[in-house]
Structures are given as structure tokens and as C-alpha cells.
C-alpha positions in Angstrom: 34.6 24.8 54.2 34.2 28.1 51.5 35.0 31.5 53.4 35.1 33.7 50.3 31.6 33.9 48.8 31.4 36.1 45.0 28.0 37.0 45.2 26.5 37.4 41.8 23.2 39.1 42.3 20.5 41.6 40.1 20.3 44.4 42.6 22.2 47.2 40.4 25.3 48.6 40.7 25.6 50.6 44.3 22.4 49.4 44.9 21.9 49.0 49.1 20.6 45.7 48.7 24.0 44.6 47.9 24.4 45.9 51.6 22.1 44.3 53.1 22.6 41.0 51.7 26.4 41.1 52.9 25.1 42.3 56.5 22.9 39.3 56.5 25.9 37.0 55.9 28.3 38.4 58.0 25.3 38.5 60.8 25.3 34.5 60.4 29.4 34.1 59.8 31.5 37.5 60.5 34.6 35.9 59.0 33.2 35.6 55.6 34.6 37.5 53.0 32.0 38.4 50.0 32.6 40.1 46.9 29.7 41.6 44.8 29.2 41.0 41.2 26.3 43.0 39.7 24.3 41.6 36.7 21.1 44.0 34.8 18.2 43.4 36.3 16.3 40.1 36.2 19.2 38.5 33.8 19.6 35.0 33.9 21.4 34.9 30.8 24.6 37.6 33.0 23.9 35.6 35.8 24.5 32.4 34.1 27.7 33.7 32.6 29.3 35.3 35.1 28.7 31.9 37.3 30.8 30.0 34.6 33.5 32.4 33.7 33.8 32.6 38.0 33.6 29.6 38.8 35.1 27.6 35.8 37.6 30.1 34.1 39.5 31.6 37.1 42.2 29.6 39.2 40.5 27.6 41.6 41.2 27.9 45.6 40.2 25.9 48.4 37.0 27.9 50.7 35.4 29.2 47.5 31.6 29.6 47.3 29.3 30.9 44.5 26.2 32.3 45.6 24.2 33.8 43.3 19.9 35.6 43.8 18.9 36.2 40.1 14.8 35.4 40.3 13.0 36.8 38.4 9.4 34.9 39.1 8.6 34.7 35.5 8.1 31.2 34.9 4.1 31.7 35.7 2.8 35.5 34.6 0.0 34.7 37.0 -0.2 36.4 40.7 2.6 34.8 43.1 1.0 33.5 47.1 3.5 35.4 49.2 5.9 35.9 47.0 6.8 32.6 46.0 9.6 32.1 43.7 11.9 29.1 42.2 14.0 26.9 44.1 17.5 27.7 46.0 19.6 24.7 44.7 22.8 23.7 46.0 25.0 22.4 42.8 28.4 20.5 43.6 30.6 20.8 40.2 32.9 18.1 39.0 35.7 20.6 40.1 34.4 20.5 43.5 33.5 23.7 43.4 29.9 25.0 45.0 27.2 27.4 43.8 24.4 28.1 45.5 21.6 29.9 43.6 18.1 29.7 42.1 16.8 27.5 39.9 15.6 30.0 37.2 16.0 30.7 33.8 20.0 30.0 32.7 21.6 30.3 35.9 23.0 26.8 35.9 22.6 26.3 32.1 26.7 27.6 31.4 27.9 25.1 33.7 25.2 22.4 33.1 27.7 19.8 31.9 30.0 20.5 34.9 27.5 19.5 37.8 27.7 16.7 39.6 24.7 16.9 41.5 21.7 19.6 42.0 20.0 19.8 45.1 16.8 22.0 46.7 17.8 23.4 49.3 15.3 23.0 52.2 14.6 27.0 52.7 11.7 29.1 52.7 10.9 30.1 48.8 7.6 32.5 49.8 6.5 34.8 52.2 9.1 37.8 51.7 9.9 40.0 48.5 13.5 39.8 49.5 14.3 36.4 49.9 18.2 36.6 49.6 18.3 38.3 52.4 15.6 37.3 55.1 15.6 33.5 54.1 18.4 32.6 52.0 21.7 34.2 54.1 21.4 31.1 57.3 21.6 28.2 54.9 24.6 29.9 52.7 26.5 30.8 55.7 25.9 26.8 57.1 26.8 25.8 53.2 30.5 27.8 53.1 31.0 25.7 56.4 30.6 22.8 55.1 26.9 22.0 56.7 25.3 20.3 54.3 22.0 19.5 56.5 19.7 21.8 54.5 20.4 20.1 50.8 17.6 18.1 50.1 16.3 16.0 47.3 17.6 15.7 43.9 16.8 17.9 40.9 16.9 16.9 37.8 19.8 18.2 35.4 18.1 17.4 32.1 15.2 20.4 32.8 18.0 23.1 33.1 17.7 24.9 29.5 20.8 24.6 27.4 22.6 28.2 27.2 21.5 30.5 24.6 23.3 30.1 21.2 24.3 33.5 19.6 23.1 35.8 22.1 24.9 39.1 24.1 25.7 37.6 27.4 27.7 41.0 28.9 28.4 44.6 27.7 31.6 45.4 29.7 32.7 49.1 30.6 34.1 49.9 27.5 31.5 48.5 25.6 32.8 45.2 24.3 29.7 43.0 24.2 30.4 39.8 25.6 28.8 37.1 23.7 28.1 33.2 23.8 29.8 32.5 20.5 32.5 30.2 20.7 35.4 30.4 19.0 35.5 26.5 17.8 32.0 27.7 16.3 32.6 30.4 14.2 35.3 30.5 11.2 37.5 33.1 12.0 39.2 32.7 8.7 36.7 35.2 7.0 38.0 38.7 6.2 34.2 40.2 7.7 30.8 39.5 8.5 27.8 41.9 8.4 26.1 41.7 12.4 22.4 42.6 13.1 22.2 43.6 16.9 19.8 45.9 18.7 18.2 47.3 15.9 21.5 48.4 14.1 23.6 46.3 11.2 27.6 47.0 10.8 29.9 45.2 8.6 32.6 43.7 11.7 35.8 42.8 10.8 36.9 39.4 11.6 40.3 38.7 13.9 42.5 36.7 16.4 42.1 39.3 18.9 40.2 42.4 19.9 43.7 44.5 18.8 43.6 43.1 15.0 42.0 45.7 13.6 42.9 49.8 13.0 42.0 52.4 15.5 38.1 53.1 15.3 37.1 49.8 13.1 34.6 47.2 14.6 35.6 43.9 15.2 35.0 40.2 15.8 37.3 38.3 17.9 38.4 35.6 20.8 38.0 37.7 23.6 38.8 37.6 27.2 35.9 35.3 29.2 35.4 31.2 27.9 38.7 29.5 28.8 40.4 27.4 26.7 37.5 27.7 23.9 37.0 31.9 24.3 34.1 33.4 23.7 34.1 35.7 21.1 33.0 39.3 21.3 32.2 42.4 19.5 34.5 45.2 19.9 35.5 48.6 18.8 38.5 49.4 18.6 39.5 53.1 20.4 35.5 53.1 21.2 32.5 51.5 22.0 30.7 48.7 20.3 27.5 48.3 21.9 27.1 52.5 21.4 27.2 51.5 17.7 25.2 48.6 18.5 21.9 50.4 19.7 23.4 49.5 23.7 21.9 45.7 23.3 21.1 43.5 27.0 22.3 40.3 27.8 19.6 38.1 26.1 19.7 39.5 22.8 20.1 37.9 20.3 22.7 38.2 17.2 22.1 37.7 13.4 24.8 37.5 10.8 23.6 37.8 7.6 
């Protein structure tokens, strides 16, 4: 059974959809207990991210459930009946940890390798804008309670796209940008490297941690989301990095040249 639900969702920061989503849940279970993660709009790449560095790279705890409504509808550019959108898909990790979430874009791609099984999930997918909280809030709430009734048929793993290779996955609130680099990948034994990023080109400096450079200098290092194998990101020391950086998305992508 998962009481505690992080809720990892595209409705912007304050925004009262976060509001009524929660209401929705705690309408169907009043002893959940959700917390809201907000990702930029329509980002798979965020959502994606924040669903492995949740779900994998924190200490894991009995009643946990990841639900996540990133969707942005833009696998056909063509005019949608009712709203229709991609699958909700129940996925069952090797950890035995569950996320619930739809099957767009990246969303599963960060912890592809860690699912056991991926499921529909036998819900209405058209016939509201707002499907994450007219539709989607019953079968979550039966889901943290261990009712399993709704998961359906079986989808298949090998048509959820690998995640993106050198690519911002998360500016933070200093400005650190996040990346998908890992640091097995890169060689960190170089002194600098010169980064092309939203329009702007710095020489970075090159270090074992976000601290190994002087007050004001950019800098390449292991930073704080990944694990074991960190994933490295851009920082500035004493300022911010993605200000220098032309304030890229998650979804960009990162030259070094």
C-alpha cells in the first residue's frame, strides 16, 4: 500500500491546478499525503529526471508512490477527438517501487532499465482537457492501496526512447543547470572545456565538485542528482550559470567544442 504520493506535474510553480489535483486525491483517499514537484511546461525531459533522481536516488520507504501528469499531446500535430492524449501506465521497478504516469516523451526513459513491467492503465485518456484531475485521481488513489484491478495489458519497454545524451535536464534556483552527462562519460581529468549552450559559448573549468573553482569562475563538475554515477552539471561559482548561459530549458542540448 503507498500513502505518500510525490506528484511530479507541468502545471507551474503556485499554479492552482496543483490544487486541484491534490483535492481530487484526497476526495478519493483523505489520508494521502502528496507532495508537489513542479517541472516547465510540457517537459518530459524534467519530468523524466525528476522521476529517476525521486524514485531511484533518495532512500527508499515502504507506502511510496510516484505519480507523475506531464502530456503534452505532441506525438500527432494533428487535431485531438476530445482531448485524447497518451496512455496512463502503471510501471513496477525492480526496487519495487511504483510510478504512475503517462506514456509520453521521456517520462519513463531515466528509469527504463529499472522497470519490471509497464502496464495501461484501464482509465479514460479523452474527453476532458484536465485529465489528471477528472479521470486520472480514482485509479491513483486505488493504486497507493494496493488495488491493482485497473492495470491492464502490457506495454512494451523497447518503444520508450532512450534518455537524451548531452542535454540540460534542470536549472535549479541558483542556476546550476542540471545535466544528463554522466560522470563515467566525461574525463574529468582536463583542466577546461569550451560549452556551447543557449546561444552563448564560455570556456568552463573542469572539477571534482561544484566548489573546485575560485569565486565567480564557471565550472564543470559531479554534482548533486545521479547516484552513485552523478550527473554532472554546469555551475558558477558565487552566481548563476544558466544567466551566463542565455537561461537554457530542459531539452537543450549541449556542445563542447
Amino acid at each position: 500500500m503507498s500513502t505518500f504520493i510525490h506528484l511530479i506535474a507541468d502545471y507551474g510553480i503556485g499554479d492552482p491546478a496543483f490544487s486541484e489535483v491534490i483535492h481530487r486525491l484526497k476526495y478519493e483517499d483523505s489520508s494521502l499525503e502528496i507532495h508537489p514537484t513542479t517541472v516547465p511546461p510540457l517537459s518530459t525531459v524534467a519530468t523524466g529526471f525528476w522521476i529517476e533522481q525521486l524514485g531511484l536516488h533518495n532512500p527508499p520507504f515502504d507506502d511510496l508512490l510516484i505519480y507523475s501528469n506531464t502530456a503534452p499531446r505532441t506525438d500527432d500535430p494533428g487535431p485531438r477527438d476530445a482531448n485524447e492524449g497518451g496512455d496512463l501506465c502503471y510501471a513496477h521497478l525492480e526496487s519495487g517501487l511504483e510510478v504512475v504516469a503517462v506514456d509520453a516523451g521521456y517520462n519513463f526513459s531515466f528509469v527504463k532499465e529499472e522497470i519490471a513491467t509497464l502496464r495501461r492503465i484501464d482509465v479514460a485518456i479523452s474527453g476532458s482537457q484536465f485529465r489528471s484531475r477528472d479521470y486520472f485521481p480514482e485509479k491513483v488513489a486505488e493504486i497507493a492501496n494496493g488495488d491493482l484491478s485497473s492495470v491492464a495489458e502490457e506495454k512494451r519497454l523497447d518503444e520508450i526512447p532512450e534518455s537524451p545524451h548531452q542535454t540540460v535536464c534542470h536549472v535549479d534556483g541558483y542556476g546550476n543547470i542540471k545535466t544528463s552527462i554522466r560522470a563515467s562519460e566525461f574525463g574529468l581529468d582536463q583542466d577546461c572545456v569550451e560549452i556551447d549552450l543557449g546561444g552563448q559559448s564560455h570556456t568552463v573549468s573542469v572539477a571534482s565538485g561544484v566548489f573546485g573553482v575560485e569565486q565567480g569562475k564557471l565550472v564543470l563538475a559531479p554534482g548533486s542528482t545521479g547516484g552513485d554515477d552523478s550527473y554532472l552539471e554546469i555551475s558558477q561559482r558565487g552566481g548563476s550559470a544558466a544567466n551566463r548561459f542565455g537561461d537554457p530549458s530542459p531539452g537543450d542540448q549541449i556542445e563542447f567544442s
